[in-house]
C-alpha positions, -999 to +999 in steps of 0.1 A: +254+587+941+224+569+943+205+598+938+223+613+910+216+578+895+180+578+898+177+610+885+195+606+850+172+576+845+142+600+852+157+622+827+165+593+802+127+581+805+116+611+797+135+616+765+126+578+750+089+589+759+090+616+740+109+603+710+080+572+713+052+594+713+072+613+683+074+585+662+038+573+673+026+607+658+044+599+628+028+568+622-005+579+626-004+594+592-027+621+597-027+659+583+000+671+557+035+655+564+021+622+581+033+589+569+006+570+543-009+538+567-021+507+547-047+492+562-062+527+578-076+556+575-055+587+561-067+618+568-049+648+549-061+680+531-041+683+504-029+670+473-003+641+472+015+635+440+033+604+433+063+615+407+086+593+391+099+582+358+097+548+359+094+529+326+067+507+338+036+514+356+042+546+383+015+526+408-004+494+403-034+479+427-035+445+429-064+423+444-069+385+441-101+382+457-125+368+439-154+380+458-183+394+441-177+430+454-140+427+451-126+456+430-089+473+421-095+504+430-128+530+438-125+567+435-154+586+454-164+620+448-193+646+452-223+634+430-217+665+411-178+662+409-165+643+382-142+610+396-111+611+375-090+636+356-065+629+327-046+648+303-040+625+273-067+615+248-049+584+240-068+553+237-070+532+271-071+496+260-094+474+277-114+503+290-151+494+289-172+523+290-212+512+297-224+546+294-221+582+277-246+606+287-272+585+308-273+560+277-265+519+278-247+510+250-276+487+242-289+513+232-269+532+207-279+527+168-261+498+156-248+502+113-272+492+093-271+456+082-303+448+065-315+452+031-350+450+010-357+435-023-360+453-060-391+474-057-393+477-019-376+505+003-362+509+039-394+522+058-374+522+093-344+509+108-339+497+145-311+500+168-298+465+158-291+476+122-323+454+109-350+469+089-384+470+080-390+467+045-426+483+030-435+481-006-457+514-008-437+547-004-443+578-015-409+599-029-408+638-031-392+653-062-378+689-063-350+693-095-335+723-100-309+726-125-291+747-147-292+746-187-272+720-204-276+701-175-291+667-163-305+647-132-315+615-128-334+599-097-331+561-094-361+540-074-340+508-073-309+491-081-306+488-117-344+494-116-369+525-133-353+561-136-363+596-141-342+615-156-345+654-158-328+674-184-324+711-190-316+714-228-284+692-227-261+693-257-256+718-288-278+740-312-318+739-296-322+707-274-355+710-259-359+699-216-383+679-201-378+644-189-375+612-190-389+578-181-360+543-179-371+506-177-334+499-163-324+464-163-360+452-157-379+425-187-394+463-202-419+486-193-448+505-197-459+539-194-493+558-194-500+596-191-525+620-188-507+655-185-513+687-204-486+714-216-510+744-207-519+776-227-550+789-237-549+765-262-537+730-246-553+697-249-554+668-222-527+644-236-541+608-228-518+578-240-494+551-232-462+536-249-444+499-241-403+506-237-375+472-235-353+463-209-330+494-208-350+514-229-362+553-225-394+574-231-384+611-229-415+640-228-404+674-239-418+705-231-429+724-266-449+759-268-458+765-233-427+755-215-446+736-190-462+702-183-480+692-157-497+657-155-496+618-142-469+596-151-474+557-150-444+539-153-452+497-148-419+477-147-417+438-138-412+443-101-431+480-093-453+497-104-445+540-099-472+563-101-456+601-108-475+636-101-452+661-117-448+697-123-421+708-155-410+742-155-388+755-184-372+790-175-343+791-202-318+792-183-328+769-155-351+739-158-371+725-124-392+697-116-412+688-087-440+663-077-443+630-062-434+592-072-457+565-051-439+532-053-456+501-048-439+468-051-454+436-074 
């Protein structure tokens, strides 16, 4: 009896040993199946999804150190690999991203929040938005329009004009352009240009306009005129090289305007 006895309990160890080492295996949490440890490593090679519809968050990390390498959560993958995937393009508030392409965001262009006086111009802006005003600049001009058109080029706010026009109106306007004084005191303006033709002259003059007044040259005979254009306002004073071209239909001027501030 004794014997029998000894025997079952041989028999019973063996059984609770073996359940013990099963649940021990199951606790170790290692390769697919295993039980997710805290506070260890988990080994597994294979995806784990974490499904649910809960109407709050589906997993949340929190740590209450306040150490200076304390963090929520890190994601480490192959320098090459990129760390997280998403599927939404909806905005994540509170999501502070310090770089986008190898840039800071110090250094991204900032909108422009500077300005420069009547008879300056913008001669660069830095990444702040501030810029760096210059009172000489030199303007291309290149008009190209159609008849019974018009173009005007403004060189400051409410300030001198040029104004092309390619025989605007009815019945036989002529095209050429046109010099404004905008809302300065008045203006002046000297030439020296000629019309061309075998038979041109070097026309050498100058005129005084008002505040808001206009002085228009029209081509005549040759349908071009080719000169330099003074234009001397209260604040600037705009030196013009231009080239007037009238081909009937179309009507182009090109050149230069140098811009110097008083």
């Amino acid at each position: 009896m004794t014997k029998a006895t000894f025997v079952k309990g041989i028999a019973l160890g063996v059984i609770v040993g073996a359940l013990t080492a099963t649940s021990t295996a199951a606790l170790a949490g290692t390769g697919v199946g295993g039980v997710f440890n805290l506070g260890a490593t988990n080994t597994v090679n294979a995806t784990t999804t974490l499904q649910g519809t809960t109407k709050g968050q589906q997993l949340r990390v929190a740590n209450a150190s306040t150490g200076s390498t304390a963090t929520g959560i890190a994601i480490q993958t192959d320098g090459s690999r990129p760390p997280l995937a998403v599927n939404s393009k909806t905005l994540v508030k509170k999501l502070n991203v310090d770089l986008i392409d190898g840039i800071d965001s110090t250094a991204f262009q900032k909108r422009v929040n500077g300005a420069c006086a009547n008879g300056t111009a913008i001669a660069q802006v830095d990444t702040d938005g501030s810029v760096v005003c210059t009172s000489t600049l030199v303007l291309g001009i290149h008009e190209d329009i159609l008849a019974n058109q018009s173009q005007t080029v403004g060189f400051a706010d409410g300030g001198p004009s040029l104004r092309t026009d390619c025989h605007v109106g009815t019945g036989p306007q002529p095209a050429g352009f046109t010099f404004g004084a905008g809302d300065d005191s008045g203006a002046t303006v000297n030439w020296m240009f000629s019309r061309g033709g075998a038979q041109s002259t070097v026309d050498a003059n100058g005129i005084a306009i008002g505040m808001g007044g206009e002085f228009p040259v029209d081509v005549t005979g040759t349908q071009r005129i080719e000169g330099q254009f003074i234009l001397a306002s209260a604040h600037s004073v705009i030196t013009f090289t231009l080239h007037f071209l009238d081909l009937s239909g179309r009507c182009e001027l090109i050149g230069t305007a140098e811009i110097g501030a008083i």
